[in-house]
N, C-alpha and C positions, 0 to 999 in steps of 0.2 A: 636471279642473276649471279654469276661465278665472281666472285671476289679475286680469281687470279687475275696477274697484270697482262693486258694482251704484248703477244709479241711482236716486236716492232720493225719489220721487214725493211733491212738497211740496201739502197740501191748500191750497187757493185761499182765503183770504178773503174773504166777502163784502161790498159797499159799504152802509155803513151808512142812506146814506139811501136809495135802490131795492132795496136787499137781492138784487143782481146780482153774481156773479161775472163777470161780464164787464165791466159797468162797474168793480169793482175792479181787474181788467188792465188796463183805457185808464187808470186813475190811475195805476198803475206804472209802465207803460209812460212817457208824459208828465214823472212825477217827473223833475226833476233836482237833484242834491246833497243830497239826501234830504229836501228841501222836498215833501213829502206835502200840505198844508194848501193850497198854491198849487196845487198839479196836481188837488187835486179843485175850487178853485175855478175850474178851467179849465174840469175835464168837467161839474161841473156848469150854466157860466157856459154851452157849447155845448149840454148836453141843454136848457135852457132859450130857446136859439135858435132850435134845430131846432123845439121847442114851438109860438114864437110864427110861425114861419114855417110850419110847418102850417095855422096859424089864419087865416092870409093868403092861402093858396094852397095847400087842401087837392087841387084835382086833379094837382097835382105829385108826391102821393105816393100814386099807384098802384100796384099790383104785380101780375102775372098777362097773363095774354091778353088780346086786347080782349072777348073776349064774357063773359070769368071777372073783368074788371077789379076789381079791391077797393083800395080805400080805407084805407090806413092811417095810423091817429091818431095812435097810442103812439108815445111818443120810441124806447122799450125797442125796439120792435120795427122801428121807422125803424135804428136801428143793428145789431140784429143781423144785420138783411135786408144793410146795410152792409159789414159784415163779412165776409158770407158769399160777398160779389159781390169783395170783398178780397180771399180768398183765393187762393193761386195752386196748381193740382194737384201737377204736375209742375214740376221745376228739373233744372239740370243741373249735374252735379259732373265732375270732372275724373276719367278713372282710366288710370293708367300700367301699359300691357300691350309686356309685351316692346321697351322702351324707347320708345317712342311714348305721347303722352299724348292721350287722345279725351277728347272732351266727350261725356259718356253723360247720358242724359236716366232722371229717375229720378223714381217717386211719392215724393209728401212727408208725412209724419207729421201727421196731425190738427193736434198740439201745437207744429210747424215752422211752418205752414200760416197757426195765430192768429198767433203770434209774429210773423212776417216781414206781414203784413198790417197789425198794427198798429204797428210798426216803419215801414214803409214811408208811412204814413200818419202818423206823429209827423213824421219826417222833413219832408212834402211839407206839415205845418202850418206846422211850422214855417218853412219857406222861405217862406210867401205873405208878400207887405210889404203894406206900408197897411192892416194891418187889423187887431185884436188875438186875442191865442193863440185865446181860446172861441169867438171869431168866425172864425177858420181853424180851424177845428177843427171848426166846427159844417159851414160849407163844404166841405171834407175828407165828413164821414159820409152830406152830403147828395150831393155830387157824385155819390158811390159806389154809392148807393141807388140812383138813377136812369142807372146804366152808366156813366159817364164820368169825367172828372179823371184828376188825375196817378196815383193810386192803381190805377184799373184797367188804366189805359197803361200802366203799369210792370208788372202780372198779364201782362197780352197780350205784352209785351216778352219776359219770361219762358219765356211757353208757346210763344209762335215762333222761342226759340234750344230748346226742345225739342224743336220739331216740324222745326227744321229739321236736327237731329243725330240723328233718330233710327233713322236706320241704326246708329247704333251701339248702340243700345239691348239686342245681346245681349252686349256687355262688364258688363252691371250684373249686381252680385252683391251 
């Protein structure tokens, strides 16, 4: 029997105003020093961006092929489309085989995957200047949606120190 402690699979809360588990992670995520109150008036200050910039320049936010093109409206869905273009598959972890250490390129856990997405994306908010959190932040989901910004440069960064290790890829276990 393994002496490690098992992992304790905590249920998500939902956000009370979109009744979104996922927007409840971008408040935690964002929280800092356990100011909860400020970090959803961040997320909600950016889903309310993203909103009016919709309305402004709705063929910015397509998604699909050109002949399948669609239109999307919803904040909700402007962000998980976001998200999902966040994520990164593959990372690469270090493993030390017979005194040599490789950079082995490994699949990533669903639950790795949001984390480091939304992470990476708190992060690159926070760094834009001249501009405030909900408004970098709304920037940030939007960039995303549409391929680009720091968020997805840093995925790509990622997947090409996999792609480029991956001869080593039969060290992962």
């Amino acid at each position: 029997m393994s002496r490690r402690a098992r992992k304790i699979v905590k249920r998500v809360s939902v956000d009370p105003k979109f009744n979104s588990e996922l927007v409840a992670h971008i408040i935690r995520v964002l929280m800092k020093s356990g100011k909860k109150t400020t970090a959803e008036r961040i997320v909600y200050g950016a889903v309310a961006k993203i909103e009016d910039e919709v309305k402004k320049n709705p063929a910015k936010f397509t998604k699909g092929a050109d002949a399948e093109a669609k239109t999307v409206t919803e904040p909700l869905e402007i962000i998980s489309t976001a998200i999902e273009n966040m994520k990164p598959k593959v990372e690469v972890k270090t493993r030390r085989v017979g005194g040599t250490t490789y950079p082995v390129p490994v699949e990533i856990n669903p639950v790795r995957q949001l984390s480091l997405a939304l992470r990476w994306m708190s992060t690159y908010a926070s760094a834009r200047r001249g501009m405030g959190m909900p408004a970098a932040v709304a920037a940030e989901i939007v960039d995303a949606f549409q391929g680009q910004g720091n968020v997805i440069k840093k995925r790509d960064d990622v997947h090409k120190m996999a792609q480029a290790n991956k001869e080593f890829a039969h060290y992962a276990w």
